[in-house]
Legacy VTK file of the C-alpha trace (Angstrom):
# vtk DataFile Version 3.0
C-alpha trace
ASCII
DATASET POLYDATA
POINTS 259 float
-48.903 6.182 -5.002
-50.920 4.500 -7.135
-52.642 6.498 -10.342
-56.287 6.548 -10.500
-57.043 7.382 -13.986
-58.175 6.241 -16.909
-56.269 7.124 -20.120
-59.198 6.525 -22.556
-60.451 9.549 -24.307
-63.529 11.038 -25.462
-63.730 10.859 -29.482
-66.395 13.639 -31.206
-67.843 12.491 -34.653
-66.586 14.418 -37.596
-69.171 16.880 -39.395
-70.538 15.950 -42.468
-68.251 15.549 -45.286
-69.132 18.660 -47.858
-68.021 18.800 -51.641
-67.113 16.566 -54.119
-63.731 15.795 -52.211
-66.422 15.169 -49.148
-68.433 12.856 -51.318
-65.524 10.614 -51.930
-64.441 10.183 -48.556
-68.532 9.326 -47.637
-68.117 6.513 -50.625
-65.216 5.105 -49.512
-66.809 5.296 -45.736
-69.438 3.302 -47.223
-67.850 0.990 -49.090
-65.867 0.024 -46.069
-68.753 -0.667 -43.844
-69.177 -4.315 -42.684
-70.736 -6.900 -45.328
-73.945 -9.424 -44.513
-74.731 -12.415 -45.464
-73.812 -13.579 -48.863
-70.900 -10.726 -49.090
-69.383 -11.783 -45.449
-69.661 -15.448 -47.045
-67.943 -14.438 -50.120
-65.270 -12.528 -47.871
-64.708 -15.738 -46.497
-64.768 -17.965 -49.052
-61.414 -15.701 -50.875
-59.147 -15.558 -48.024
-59.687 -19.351 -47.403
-58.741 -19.577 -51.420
-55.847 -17.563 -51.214
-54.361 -18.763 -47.807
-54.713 -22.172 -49.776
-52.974 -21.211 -52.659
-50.490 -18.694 -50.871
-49.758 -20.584 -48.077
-50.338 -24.396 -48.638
-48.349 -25.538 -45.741
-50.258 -23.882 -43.085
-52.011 -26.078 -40.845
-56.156 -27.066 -40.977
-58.660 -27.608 -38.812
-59.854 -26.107 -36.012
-57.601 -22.051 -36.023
-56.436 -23.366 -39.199
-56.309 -22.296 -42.627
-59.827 -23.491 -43.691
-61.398 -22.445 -40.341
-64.562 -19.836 -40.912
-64.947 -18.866 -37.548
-61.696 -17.723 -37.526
-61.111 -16.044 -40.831
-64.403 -13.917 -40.127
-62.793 -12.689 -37.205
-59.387 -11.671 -38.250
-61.709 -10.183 -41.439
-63.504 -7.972 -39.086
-60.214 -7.013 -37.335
-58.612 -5.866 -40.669
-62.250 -4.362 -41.680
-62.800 -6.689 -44.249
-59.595 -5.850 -46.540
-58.655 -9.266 -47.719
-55.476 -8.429 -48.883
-54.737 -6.729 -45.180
-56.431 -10.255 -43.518
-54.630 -12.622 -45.401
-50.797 -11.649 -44.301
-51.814 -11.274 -40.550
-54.067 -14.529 -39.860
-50.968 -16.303 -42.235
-49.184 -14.907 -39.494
-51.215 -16.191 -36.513
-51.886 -19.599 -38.004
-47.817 -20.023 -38.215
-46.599 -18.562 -34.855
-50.008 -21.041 -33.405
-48.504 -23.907 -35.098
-44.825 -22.942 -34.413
-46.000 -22.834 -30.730
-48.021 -26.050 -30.424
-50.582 -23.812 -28.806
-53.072 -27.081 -29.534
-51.193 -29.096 -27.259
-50.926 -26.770 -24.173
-52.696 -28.014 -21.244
-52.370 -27.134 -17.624
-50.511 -29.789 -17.294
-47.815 -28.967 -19.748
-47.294 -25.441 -17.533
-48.226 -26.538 -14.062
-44.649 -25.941 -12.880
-45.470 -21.517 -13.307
-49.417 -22.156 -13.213
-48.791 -23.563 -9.850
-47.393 -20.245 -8.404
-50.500 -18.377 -8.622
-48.983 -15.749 -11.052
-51.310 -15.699 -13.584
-54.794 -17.354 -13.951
-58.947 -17.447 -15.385
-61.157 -16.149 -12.778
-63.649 -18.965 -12.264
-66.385 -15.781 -12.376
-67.629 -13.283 -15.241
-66.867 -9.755 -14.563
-70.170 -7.789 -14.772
-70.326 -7.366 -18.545
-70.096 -11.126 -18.800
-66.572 -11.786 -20.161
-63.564 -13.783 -19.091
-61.302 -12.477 -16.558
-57.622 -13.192 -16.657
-55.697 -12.171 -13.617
-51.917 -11.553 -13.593
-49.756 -11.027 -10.425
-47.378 -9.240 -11.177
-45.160 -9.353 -7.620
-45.347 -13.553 -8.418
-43.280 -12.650 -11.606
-39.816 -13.163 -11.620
-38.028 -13.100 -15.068
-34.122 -13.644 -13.536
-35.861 -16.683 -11.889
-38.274 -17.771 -14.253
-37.705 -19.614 -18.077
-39.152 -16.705 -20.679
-40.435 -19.312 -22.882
-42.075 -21.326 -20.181
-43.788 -17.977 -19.134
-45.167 -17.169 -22.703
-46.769 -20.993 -22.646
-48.496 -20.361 -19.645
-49.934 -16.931 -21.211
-50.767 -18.935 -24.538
-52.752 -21.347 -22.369
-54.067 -18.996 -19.947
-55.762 -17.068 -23.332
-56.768 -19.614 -24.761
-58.652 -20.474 -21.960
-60.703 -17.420 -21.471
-61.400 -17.638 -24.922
-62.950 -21.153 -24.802
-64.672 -19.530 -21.890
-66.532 -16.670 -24.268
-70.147 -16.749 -23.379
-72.564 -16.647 -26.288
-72.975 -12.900 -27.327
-69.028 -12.002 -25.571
-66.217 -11.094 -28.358
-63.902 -10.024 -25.450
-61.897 -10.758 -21.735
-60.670 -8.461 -19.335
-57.096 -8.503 -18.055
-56.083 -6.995 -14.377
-52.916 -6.526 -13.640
-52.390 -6.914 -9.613
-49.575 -4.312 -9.271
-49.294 -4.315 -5.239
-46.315 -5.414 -4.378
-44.361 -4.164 -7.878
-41.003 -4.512 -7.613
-37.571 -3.949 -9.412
-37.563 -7.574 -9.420
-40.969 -8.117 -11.409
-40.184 -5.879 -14.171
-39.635 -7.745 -17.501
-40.209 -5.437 -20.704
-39.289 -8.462 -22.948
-42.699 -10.247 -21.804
-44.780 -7.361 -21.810
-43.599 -6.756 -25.433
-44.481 -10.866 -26.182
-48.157 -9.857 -24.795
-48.819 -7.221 -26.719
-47.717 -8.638 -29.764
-49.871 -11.730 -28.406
-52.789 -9.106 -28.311
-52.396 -7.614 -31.719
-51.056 -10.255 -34.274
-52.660 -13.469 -32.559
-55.759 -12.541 -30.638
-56.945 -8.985 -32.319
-59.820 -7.447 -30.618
-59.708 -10.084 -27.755
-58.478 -8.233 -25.291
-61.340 -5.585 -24.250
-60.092 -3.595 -21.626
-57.133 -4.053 -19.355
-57.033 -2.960 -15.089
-53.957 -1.890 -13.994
-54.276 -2.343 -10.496
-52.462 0.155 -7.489
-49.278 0.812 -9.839
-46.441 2.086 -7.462
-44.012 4.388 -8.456
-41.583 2.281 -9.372
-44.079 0.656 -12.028
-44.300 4.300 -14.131
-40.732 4.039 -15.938
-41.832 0.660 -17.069
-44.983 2.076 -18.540
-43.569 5.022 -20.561
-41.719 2.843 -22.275
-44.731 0.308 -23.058
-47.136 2.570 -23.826
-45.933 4.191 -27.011
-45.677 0.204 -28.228
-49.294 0.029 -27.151
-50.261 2.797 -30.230
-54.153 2.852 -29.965
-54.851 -0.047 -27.789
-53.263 2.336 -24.888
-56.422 3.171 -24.832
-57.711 0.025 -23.275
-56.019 0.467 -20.142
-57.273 1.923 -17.308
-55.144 2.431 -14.194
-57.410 2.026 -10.967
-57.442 0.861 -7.655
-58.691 -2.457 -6.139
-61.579 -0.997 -4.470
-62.456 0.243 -8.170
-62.346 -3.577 -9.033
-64.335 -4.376 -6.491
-67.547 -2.083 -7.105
-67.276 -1.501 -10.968
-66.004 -4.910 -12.485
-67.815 -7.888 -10.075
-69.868 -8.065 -7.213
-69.512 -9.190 -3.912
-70.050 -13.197 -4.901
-67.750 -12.985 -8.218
-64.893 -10.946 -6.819
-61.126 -12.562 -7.708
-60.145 -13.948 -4.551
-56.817 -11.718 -4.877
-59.543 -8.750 -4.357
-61.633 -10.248 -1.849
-61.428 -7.696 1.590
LINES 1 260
259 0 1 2 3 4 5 6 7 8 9 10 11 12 13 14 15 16 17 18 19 20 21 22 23 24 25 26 27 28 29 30 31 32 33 34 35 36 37 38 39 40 41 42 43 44 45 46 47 48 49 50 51 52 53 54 55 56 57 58 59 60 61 62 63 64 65 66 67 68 69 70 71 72 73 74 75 76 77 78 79 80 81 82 83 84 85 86 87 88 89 90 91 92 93 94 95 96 97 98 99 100 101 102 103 104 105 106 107 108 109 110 111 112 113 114 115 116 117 118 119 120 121 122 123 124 125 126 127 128 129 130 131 132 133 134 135 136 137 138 139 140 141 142 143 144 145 146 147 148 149 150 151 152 153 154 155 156 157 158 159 160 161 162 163 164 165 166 167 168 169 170 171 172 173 174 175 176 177 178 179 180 181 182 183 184 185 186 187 188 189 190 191 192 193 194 195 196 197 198 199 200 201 202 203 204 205 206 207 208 209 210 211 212 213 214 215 216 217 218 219 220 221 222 223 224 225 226 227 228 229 230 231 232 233 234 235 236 237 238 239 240 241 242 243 244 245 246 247 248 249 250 251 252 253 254 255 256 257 258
């Protein structure tokens, strides 16, 4: 049967910090909070120094070293700590490199992108991001190359990303669960996505569908989930009539979801 839920929880605001031991945690609150303008430029500016100077091999260019775009972002991921941005979009820009993520094409996967296991939904969901669709019973890791699988989820992101619409920071991911078997479990992958998620694409992913989980899919998931930390709380088990009514209408629907 599949679970219904969603695990995301209410969070209450704190009350007012009091005392002088309240005062300090308000200033550093503040001093925390995101910079504008000439700050954010400045921000900008010193990681693109110090990945320079620290790491003068890294590629440039477009997701390079000397790219704003993409040093704001992995700024606002770390909440503007330079010194906690600097080590992780180092990180990103080698394992993007590393990967030849610029060269993937569908071409270059159209041997597992031709199964129909994983692909962009031509359609926005209704809050007007990206929609990458997984099938999970189309998955079969005894079967399948690992590494060819991970290039076809590099390219697959990368598309939805190139997909943002103006105003969008985010995709959606559904997981099609019917027809979970044994056979489609791989924990090795699902650990390669989420450190996808969190090291290489922070904050991309903004909520993810589980879709009619079976049983059989709930082992699998107590053993992901504590890897998952916080972002656990992006996921939201449901079922595909849920998909239907709350995430497109009756025009945009994934054709996997279509009655």
């Amino acid at each position: 049967m599949a679970a219904t839920c969603s695990l995301r929880s209410v969070v209450r605001a704190p009350p007012p910090p009091r005392g002088l031991a309240g005062a300090r945690r308000a200033v550093r609150c503040c001093s925390s909070a995101a910079p504008t303008g000439a700050s954010t430029s400045k921000l900008v500016l010193e990681v693109k120094e110090r990945l320079q100077r620290e790491h003068p091999g890294l590629p440039t260019g477009r997701s390079g070293r000397d790219d704003d775009e993409m040093i704001l972002w992995f700024l606002k991921d770390r909440k503007f700590a330079v010194d906690e941005a600097v080590p992780k979009l180092a990180k990103a820009i080698k394992w993007r490199q590393d990967f030849r993520v610029s060269e993937l094409s569908e071409e270059s996967v159209k041997g597992l992108y031709q199964t129909g296991k994983a692909y962009v939904h031509d359609s926005f969901d209704i809050n007007g991001r990206p929609v990458l669709v997984v099938v999970a019973a189309k998955h079969f890791p005894s079967k399948q190359d690992s590494l060819e699988n991970e290039k076809l989820c590099a390219f697959l992101v990368e598309k939805a990303l190139r997909n943002l619409p103006m105003g969008t920071d985010n995709i959606l991911g559904i997981f099609d669960l019917r027809g979970f078997g044994v056979e489609n479990g791989d924990l090795q992958f699902l650990k390669f996505l989420i450190d996808v998620f969190y090291y290489y694409y922070p904050k991309r992913l903004g909520e993810v569908l589980f879709v009619d989980a079976p049983f059989v899919f709930q082992p699998m998931w107590q053993l992901v989930k504590p890897l998952l930390k916080q972002y656990a709380s992006l996921v939201r088990f449901c079922d595909a009539e849920t998909v239907r009514k709350e995430y497109f209408t009756e025009e945009t629907v994934p054709p996997d979801f279509r009655r």
